[in-house]
N, CA, C and O atoms as a Maestro MAE file, in Angstrom:
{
 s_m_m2io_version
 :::
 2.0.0
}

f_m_ct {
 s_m_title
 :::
 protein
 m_atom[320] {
  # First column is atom index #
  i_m_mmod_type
  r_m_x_coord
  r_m_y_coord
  r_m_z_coord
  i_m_residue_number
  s_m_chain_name
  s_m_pdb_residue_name
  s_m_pdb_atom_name
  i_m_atomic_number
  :::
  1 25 0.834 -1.196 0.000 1 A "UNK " " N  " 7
  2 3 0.000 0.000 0.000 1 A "UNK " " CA " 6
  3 2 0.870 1.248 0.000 1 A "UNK " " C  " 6
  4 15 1.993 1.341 0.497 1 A "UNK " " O  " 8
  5 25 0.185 2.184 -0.629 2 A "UNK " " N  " 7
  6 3 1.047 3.675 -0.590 2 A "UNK " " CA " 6
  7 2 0.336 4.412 0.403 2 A "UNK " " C  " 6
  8 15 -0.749 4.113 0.902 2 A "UNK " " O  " 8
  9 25 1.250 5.682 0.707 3 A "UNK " " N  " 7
  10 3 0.275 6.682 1.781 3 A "UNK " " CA " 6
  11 2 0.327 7.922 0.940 3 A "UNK " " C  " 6
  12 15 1.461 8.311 0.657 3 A "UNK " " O  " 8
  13 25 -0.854 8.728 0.414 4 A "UNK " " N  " 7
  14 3 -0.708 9.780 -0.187 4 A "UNK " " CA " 6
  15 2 -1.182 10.798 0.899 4 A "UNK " " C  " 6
  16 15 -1.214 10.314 2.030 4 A "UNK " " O  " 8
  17 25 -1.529 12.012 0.800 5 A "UNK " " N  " 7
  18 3 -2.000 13.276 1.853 5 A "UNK " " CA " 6
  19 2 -2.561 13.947 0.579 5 A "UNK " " C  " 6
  20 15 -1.879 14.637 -0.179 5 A "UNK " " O  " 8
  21 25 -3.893 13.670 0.421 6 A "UNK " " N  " 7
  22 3 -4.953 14.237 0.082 6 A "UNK " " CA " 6
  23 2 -5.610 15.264 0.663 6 A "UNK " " C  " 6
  24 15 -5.897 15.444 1.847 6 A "UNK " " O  " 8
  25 25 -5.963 16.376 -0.970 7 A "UNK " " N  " 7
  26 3 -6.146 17.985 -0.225 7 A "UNK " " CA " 6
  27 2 -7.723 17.792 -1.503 7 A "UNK " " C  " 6
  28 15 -7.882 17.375 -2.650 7 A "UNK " " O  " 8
  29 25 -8.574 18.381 -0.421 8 A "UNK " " N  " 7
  30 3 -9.694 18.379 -1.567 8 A "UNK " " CA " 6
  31 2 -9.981 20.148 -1.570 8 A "UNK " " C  " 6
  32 15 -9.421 20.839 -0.720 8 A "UNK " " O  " 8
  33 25 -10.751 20.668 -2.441 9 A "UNK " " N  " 7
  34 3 -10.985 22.187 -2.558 9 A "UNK " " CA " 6
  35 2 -12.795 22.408 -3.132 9 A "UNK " " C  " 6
  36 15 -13.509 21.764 -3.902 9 A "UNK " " O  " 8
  37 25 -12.932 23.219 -2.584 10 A "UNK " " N  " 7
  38 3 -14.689 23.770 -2.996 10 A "UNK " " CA " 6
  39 2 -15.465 22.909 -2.461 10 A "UNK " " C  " 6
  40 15 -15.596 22.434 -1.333 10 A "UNK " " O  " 8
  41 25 -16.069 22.760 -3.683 11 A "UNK " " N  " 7
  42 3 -17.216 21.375 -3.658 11 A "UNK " " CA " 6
  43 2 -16.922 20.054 -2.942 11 A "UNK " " C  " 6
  44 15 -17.579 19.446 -2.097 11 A "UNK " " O  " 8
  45 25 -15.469 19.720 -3.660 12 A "UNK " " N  " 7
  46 3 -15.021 18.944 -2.964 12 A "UNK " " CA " 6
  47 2 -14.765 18.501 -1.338 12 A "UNK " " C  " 6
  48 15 -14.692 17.356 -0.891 12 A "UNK " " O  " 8
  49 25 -14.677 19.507 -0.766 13 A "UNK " " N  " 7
  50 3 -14.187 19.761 0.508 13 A "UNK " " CA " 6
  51 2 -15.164 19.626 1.362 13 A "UNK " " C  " 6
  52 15 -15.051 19.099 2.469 13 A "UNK " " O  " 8
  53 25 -16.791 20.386 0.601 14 A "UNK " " N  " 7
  54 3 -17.870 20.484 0.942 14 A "UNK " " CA " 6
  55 2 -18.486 19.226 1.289 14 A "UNK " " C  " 6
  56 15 -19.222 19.038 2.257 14 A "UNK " " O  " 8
  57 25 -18.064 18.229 0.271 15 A "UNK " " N  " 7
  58 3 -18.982 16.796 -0.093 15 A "UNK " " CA " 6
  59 2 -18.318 15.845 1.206 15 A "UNK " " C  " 6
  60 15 -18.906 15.056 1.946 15 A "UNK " " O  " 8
  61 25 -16.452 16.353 1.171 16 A "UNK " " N  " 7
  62 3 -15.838 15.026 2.094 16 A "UNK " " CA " 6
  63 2 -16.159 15.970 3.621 16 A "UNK " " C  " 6
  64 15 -16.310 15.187 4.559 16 A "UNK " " O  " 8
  65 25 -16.243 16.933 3.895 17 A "UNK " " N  " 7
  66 3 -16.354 17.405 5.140 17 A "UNK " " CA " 6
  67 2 -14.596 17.884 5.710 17 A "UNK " " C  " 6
  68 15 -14.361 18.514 6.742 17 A "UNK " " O  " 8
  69 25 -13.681 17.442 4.840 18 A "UNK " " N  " 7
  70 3 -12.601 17.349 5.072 18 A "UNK " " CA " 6
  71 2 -11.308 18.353 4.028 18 A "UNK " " C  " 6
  72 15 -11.272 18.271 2.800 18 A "UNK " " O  " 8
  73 25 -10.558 19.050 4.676 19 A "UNK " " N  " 7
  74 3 -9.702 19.820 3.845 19 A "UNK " " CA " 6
  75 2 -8.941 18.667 3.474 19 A "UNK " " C  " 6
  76 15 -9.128 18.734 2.259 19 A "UNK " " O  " 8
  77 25 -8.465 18.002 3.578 20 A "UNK " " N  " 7
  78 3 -7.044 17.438 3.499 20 A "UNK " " CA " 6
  79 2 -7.256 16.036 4.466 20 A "UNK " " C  " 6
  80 15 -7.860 16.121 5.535 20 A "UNK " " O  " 8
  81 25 -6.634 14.601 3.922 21 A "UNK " " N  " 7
  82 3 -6.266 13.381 4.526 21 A "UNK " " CA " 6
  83 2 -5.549 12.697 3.973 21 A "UNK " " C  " 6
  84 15 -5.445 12.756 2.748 21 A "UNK " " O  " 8
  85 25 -4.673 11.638 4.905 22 A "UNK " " N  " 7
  86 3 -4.381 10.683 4.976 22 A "UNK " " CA " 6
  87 2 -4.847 9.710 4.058 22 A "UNK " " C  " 6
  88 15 -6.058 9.754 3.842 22 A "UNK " " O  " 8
  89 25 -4.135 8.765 3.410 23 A "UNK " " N  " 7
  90 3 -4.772 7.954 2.706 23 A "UNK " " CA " 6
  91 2 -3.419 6.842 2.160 23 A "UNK " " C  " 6
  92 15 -2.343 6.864 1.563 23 A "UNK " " O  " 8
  93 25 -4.362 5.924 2.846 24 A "UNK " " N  " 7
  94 3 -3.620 4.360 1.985 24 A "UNK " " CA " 6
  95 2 -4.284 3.550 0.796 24 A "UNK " " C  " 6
  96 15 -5.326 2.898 0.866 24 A "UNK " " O  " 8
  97 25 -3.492 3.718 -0.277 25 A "UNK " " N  " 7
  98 3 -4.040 2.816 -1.338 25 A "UNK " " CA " 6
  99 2 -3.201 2.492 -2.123 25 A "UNK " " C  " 6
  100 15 -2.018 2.826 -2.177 25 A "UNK " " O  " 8
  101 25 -3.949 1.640 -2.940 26 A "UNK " " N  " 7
  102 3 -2.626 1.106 -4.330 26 A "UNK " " CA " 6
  103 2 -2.675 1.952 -5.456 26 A "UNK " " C  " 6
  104 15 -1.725 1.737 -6.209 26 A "UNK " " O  " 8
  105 25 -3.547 2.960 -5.896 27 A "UNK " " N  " 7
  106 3 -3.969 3.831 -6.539 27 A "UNK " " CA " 6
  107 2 -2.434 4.216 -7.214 27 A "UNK " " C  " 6
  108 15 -1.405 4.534 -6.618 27 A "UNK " " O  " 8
  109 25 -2.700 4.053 -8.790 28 A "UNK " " N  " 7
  110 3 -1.060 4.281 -9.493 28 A "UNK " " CA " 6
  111 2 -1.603 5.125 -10.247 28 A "UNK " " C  " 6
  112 15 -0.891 5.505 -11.177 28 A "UNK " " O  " 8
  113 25 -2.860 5.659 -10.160 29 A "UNK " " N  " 7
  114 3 -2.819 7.682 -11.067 29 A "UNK " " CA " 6
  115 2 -3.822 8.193 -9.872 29 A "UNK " " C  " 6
  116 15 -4.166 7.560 -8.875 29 A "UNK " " O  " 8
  117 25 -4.129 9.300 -10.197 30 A "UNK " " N  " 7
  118 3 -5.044 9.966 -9.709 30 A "UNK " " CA " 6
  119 2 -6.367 9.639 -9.817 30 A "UNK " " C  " 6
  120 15 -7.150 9.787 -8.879 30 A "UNK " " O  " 8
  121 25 -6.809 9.025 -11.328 31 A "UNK " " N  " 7
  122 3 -8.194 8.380 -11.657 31 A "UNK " " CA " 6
  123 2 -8.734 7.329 -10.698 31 A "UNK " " C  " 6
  124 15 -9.815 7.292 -10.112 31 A "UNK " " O  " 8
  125 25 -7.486 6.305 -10.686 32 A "UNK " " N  " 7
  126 3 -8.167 5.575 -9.939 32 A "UNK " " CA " 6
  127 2 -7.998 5.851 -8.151 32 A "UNK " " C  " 6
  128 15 -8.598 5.042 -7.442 32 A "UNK " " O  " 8
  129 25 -7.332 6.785 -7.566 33 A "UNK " " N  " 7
  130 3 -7.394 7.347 -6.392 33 A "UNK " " CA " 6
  131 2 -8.816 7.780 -5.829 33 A "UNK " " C  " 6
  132 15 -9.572 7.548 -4.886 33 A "UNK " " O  " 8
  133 25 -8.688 8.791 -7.340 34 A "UNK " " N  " 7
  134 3 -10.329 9.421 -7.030 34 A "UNK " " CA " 6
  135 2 -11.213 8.498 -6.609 34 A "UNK " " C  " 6
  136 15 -11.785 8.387 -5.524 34 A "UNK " " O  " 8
  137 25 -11.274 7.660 -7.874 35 A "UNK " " N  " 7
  138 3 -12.177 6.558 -7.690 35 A "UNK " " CA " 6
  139 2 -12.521 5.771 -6.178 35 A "UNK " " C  " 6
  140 15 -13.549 5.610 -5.520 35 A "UNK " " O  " 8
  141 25 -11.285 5.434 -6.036 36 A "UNK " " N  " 7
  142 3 -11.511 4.442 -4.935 36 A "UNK " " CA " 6
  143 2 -12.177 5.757 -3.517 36 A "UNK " " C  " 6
  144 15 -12.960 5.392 -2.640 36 A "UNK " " O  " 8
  145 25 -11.711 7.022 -3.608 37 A "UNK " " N  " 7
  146 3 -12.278 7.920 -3.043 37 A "UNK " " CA " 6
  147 2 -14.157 8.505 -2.530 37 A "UNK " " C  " 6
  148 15 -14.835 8.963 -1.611 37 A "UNK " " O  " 8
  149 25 -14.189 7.995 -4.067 38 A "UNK " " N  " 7
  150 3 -15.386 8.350 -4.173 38 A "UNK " " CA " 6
  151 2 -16.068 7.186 -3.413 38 A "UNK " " C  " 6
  152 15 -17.059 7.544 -2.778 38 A "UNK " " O  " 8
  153 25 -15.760 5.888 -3.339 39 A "UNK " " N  " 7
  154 3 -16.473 4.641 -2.714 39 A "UNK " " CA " 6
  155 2 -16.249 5.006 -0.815 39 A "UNK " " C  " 6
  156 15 -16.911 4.266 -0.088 39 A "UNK " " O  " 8
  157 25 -15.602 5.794 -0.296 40 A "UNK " " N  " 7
  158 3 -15.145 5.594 0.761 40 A "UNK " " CA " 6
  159 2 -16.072 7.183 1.171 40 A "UNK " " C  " 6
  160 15 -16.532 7.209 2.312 40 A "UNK " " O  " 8
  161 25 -16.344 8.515 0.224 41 A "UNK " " N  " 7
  162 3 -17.125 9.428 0.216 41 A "UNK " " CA " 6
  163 2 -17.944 9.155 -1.199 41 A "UNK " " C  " 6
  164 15 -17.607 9.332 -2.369 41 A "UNK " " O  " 8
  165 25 -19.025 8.706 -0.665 42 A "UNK " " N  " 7
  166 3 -20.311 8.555 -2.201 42 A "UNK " " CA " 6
  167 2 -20.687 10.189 -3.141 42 A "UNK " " C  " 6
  168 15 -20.881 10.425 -4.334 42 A "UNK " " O  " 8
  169 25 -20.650 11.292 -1.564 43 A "UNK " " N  " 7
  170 3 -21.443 12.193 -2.010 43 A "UNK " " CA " 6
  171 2 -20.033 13.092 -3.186 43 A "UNK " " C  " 6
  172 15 -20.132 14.285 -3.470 43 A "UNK " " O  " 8
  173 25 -18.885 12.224 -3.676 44 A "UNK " " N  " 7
  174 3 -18.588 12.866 -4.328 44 A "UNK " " CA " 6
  175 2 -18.605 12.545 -6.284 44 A "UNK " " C  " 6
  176 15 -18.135 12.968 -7.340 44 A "UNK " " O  " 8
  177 25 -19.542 11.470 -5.695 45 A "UNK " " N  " 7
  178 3 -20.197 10.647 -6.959 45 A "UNK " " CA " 6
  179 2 -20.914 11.679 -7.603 45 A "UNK " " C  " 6
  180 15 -21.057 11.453 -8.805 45 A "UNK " " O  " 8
  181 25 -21.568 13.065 -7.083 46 A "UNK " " N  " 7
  182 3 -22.387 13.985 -7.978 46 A "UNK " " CA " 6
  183 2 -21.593 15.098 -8.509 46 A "UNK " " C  " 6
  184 15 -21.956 16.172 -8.989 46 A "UNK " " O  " 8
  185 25 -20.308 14.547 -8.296 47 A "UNK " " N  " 7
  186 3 -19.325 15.483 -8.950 47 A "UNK " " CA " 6
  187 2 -18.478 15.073 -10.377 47 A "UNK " " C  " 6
  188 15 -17.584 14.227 -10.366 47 A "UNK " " O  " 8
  189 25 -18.814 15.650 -11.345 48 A "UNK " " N  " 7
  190 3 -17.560 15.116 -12.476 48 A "UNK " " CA " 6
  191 2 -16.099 15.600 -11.737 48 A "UNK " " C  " 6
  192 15 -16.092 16.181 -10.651 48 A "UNK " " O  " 8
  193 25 -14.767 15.240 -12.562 49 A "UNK " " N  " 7
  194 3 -13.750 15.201 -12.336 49 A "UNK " " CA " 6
  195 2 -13.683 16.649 -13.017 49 A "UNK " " C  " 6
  196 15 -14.636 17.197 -13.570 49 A "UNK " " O  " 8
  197 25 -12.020 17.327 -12.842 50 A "UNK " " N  " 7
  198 3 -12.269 18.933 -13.251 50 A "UNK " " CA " 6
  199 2 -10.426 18.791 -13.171 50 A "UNK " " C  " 6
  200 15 -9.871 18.140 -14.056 50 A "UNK " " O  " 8
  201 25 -9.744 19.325 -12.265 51 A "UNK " " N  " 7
  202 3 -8.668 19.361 -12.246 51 A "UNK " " CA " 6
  203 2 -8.059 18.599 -10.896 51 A "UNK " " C  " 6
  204 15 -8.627 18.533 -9.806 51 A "UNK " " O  " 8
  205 25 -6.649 17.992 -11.271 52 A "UNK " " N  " 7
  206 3 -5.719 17.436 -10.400 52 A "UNK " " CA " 6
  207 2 -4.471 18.373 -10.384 52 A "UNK " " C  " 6
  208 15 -4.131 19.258 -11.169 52 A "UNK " " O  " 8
  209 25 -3.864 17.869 -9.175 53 A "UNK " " N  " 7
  210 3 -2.369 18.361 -9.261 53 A "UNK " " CA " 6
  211 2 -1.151 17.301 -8.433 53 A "UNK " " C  " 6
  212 15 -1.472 16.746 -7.382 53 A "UNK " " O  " 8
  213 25 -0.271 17.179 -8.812 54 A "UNK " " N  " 7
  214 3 0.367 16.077 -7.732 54 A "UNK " " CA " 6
  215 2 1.934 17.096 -7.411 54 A "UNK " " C  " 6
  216 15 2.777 17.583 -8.164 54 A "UNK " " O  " 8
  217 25 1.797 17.084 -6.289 55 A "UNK " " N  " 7
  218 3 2.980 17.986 -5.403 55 A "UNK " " CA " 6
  219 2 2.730 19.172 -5.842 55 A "UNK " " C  " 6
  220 15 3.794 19.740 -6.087 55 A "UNK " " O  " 8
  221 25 1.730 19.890 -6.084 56 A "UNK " " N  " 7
  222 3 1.927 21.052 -6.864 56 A "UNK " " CA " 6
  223 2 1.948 21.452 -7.580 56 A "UNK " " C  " 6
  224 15 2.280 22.636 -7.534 56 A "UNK " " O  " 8
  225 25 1.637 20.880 -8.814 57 A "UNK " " N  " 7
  226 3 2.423 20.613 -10.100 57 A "UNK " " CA " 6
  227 2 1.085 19.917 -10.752 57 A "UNK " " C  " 6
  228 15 0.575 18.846 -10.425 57 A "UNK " " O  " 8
  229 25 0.520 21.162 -12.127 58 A "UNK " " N  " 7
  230 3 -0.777 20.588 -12.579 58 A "UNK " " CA " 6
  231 2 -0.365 19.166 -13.227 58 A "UNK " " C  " 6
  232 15 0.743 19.191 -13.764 58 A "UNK " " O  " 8
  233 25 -1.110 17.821 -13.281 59 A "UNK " " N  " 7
  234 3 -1.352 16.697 -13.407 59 A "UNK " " CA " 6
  235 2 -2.599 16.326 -13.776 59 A "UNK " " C  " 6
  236 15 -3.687 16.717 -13.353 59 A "UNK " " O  " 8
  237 25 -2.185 15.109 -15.049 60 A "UNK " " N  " 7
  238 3 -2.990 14.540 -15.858 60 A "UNK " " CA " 6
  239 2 -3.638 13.677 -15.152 60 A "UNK " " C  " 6
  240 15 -3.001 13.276 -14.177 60 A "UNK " " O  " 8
  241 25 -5.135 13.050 -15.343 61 A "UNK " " N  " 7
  242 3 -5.756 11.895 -14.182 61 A "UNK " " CA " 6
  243 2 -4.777 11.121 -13.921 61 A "UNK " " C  " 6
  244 15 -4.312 10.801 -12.827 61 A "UNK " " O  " 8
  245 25 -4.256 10.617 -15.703 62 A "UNK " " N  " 7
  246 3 -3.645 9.112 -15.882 62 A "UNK " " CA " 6
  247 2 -1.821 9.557 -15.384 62 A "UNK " " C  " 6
  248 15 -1.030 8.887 -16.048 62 A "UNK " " O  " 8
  249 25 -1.458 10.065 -14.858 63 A "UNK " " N  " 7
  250 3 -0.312 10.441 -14.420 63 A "UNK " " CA " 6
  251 2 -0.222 9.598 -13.463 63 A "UNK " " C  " 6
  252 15 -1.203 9.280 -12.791 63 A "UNK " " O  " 8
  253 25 1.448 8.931 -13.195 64 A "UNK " " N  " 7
  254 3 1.694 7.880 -12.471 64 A "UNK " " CA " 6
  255 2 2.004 8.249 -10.882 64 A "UNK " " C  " 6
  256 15 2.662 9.226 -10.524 64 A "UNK " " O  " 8
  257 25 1.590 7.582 -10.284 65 A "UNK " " N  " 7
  258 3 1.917 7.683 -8.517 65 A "UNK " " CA " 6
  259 2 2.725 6.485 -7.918 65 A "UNK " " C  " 6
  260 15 2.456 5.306 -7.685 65 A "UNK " " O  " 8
  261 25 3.622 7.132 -7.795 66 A "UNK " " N  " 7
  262 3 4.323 5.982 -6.469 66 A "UNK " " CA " 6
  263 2 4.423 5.666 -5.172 66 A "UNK " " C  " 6
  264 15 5.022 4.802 -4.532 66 A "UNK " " O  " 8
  265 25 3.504 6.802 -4.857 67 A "UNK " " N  " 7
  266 3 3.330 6.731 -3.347 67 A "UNK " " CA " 6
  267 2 4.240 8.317 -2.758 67 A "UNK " " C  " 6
  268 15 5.124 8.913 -3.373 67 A "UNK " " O  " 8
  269 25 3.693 8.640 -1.510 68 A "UNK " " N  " 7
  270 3 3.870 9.123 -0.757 68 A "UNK " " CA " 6
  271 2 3.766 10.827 -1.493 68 A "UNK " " C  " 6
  272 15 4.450 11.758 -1.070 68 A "UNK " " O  " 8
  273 25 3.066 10.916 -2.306 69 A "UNK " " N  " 7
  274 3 2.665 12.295 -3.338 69 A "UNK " " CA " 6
  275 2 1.673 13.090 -2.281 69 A "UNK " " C  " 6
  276 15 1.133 12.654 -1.265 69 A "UNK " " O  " 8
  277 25 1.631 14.175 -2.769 70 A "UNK " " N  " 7
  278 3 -0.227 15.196 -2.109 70 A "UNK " " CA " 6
  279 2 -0.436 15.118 -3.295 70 A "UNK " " C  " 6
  280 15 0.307 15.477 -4.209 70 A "UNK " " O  " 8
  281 25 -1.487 14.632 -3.355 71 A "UNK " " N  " 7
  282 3 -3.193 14.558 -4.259 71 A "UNK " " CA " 6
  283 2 -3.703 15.826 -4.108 71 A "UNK " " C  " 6
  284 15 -4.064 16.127 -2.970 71 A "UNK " " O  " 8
  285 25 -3.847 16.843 -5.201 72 A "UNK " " N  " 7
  286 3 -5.322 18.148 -4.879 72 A "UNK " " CA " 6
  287 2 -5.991 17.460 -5.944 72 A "UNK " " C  " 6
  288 15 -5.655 16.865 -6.968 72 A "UNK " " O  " 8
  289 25 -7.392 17.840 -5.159 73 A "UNK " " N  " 7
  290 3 -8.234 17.779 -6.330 73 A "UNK " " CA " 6
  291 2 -8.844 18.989 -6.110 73 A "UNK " " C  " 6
  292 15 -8.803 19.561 -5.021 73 A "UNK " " O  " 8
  293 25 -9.533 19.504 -7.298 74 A "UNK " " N  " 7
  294 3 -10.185 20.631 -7.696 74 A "UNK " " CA " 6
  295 2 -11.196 19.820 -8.718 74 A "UNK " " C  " 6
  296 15 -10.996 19.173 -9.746 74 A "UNK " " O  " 8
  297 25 -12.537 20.204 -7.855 75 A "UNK " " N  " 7
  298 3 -13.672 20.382 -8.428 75 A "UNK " " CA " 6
  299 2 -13.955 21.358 -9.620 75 A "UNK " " C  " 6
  300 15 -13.424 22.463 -9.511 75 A "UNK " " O  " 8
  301 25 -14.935 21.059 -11.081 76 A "UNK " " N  " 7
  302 3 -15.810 21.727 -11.747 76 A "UNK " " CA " 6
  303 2 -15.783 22.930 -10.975 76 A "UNK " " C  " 6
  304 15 -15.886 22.881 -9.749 76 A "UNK " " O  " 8
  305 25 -15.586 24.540 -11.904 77 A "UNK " " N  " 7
  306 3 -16.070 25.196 -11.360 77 A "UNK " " CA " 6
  307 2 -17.212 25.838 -12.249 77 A "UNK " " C  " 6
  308 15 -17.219 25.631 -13.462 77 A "UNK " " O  " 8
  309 25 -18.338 26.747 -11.536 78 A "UNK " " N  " 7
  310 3 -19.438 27.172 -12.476 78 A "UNK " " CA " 6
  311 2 -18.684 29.058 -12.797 78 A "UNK " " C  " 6
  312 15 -18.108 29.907 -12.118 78 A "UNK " " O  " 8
  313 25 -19.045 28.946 -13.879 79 A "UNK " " N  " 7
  314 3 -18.606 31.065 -14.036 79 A "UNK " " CA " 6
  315 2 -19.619 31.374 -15.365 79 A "UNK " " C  " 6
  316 15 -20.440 30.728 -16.016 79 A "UNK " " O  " 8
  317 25 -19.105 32.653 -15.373 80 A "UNK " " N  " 7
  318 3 -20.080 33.418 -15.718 80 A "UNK " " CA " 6
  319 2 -19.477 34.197 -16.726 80 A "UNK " " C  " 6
  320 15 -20.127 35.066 -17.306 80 A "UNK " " O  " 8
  :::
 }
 m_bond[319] {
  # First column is bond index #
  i_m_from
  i_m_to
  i_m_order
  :::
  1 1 2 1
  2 2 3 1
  3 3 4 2
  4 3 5 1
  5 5 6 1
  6 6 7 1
  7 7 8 2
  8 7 9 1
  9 9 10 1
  10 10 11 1
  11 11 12 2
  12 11 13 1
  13 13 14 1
  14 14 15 1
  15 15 16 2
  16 15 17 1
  17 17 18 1
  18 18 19 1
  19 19 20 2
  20 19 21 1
  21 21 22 1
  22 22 23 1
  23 23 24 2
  24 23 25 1
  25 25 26 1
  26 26 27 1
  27 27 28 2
  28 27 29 1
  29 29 30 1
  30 30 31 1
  31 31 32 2
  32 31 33 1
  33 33 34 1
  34 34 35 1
  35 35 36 2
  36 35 37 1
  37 37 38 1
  38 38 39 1
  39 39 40 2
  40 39 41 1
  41 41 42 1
  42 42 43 1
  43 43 44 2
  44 43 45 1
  45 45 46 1
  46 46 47 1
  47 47 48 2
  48 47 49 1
  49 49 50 1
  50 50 51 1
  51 51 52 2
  52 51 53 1
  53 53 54 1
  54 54 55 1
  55 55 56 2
  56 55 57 1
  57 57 58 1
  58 58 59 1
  59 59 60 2
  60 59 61 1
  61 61 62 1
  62 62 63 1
  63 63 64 2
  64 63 65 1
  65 65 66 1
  66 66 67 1
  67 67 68 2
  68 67 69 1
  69 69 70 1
  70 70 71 1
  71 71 72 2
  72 71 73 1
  73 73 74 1
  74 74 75 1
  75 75 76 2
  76 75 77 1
  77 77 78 1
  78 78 79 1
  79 79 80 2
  80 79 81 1
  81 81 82 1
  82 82 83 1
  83 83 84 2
  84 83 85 1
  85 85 86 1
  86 86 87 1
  87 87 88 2
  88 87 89 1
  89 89 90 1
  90 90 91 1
  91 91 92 2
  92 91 93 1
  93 93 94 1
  94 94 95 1
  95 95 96 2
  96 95 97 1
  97 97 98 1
  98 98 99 1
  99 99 100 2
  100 99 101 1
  101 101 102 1
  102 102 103 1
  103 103 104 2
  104 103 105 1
  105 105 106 1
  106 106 107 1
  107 107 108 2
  108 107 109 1
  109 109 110 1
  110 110 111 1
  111 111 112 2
  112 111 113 1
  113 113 114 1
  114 114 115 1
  115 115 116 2
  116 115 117 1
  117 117 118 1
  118 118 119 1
  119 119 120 2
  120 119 121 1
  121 121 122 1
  122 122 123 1
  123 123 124 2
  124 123 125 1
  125 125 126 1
  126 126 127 1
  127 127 128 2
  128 127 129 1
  129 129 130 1
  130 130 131 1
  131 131 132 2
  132 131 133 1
  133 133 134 1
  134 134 135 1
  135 135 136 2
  136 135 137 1
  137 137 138 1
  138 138 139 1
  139 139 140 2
  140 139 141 1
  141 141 142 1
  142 142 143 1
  143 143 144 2
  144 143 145 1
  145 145 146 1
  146 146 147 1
  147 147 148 2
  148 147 149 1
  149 149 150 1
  150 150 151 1
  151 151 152 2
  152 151 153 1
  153 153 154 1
  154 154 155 1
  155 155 156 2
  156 155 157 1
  157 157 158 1
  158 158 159 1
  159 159 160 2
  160 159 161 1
  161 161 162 1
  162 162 163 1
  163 163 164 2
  164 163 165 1
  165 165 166 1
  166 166 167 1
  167 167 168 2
  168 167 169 1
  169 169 170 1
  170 170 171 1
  171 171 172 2
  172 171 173 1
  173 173 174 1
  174 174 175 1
  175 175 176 2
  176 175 177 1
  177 177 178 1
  178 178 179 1
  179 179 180 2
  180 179 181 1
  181 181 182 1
  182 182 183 1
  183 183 184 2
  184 183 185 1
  185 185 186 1
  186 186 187 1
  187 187 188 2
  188 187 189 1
  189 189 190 1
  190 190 191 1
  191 191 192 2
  192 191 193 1
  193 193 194 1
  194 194 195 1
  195 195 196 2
  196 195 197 1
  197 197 198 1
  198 198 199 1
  199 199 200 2
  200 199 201 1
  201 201 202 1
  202 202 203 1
  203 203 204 2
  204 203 205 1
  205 205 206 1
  206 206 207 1
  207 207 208 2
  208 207 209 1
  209 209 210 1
  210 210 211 1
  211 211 212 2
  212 211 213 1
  213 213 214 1
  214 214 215 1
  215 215 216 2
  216 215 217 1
  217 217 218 1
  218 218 219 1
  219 219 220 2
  220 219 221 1
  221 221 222 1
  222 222 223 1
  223 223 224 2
  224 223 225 1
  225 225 226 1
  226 226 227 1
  227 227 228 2
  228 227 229 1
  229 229 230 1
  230 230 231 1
  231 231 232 2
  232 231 233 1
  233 233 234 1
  234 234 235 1
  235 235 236 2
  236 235 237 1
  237 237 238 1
  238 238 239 1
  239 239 240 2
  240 239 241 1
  241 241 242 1
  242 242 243 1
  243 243 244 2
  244 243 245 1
  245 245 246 1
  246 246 247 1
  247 247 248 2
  248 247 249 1
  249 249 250 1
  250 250 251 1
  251 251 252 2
  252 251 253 1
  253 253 254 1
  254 254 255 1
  255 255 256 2
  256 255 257 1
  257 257 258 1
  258 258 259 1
  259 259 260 2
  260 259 261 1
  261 261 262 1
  262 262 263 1
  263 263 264 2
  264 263 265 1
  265 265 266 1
  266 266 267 1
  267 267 268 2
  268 267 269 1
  269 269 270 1
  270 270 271 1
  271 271 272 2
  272 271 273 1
  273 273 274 1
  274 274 275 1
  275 275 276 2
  276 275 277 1
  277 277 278 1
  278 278 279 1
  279 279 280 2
  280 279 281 1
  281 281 282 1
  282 282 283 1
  283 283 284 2
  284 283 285 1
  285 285 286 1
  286 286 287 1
  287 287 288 2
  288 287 289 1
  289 289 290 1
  290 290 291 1
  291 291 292 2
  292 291 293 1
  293 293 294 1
  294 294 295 1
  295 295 296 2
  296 295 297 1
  297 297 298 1
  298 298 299 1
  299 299 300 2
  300 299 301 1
  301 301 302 1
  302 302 303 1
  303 303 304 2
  304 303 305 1
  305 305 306 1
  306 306 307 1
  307 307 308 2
  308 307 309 1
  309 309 310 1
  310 310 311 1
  311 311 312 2
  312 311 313 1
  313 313 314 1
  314 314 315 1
  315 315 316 2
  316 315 317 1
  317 317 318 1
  318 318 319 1
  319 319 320 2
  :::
 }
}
């Protein structure tokens, strides 16, 4: 298992109740991080995907993880 430190933002943050966690998984991009994310918080199932970043640094879903990275995610935003 890997340990990432997951940062969620907006909506996101809204849905997990949580700025930022801890997290063990085997998750080798961000897609399937999310994913397994979303099973552990459902209510972020009413969210499409929007933007990632890994260490800082904008990132593709399918971008590779080896562990011990920060995950942001950034929610859809609505504008005008």
């Amino acid at each position: 298992m890997k340990q990432f430190t997951v940062k969620w933002f907006a909506a996101y943050r809204e849905a997990t109740g949580l700025a930022q966690e801890q997290v063990k998984s085997g998750a080798s991009s961000p897609a399937e991080l999310f994913s397994q994310m979303t099973e552990q918080h459902p209510e972020l199932g009413q969210y499409s995907r929007a933007l990632v970043a890994i260490n800082d640094q904008m990132a593709s879903w399918d971008a590779p993880l080896s562990g011990d990275e920060q995950v942001l995610f950034f929610p859809p935003v609505a504008g005008g």
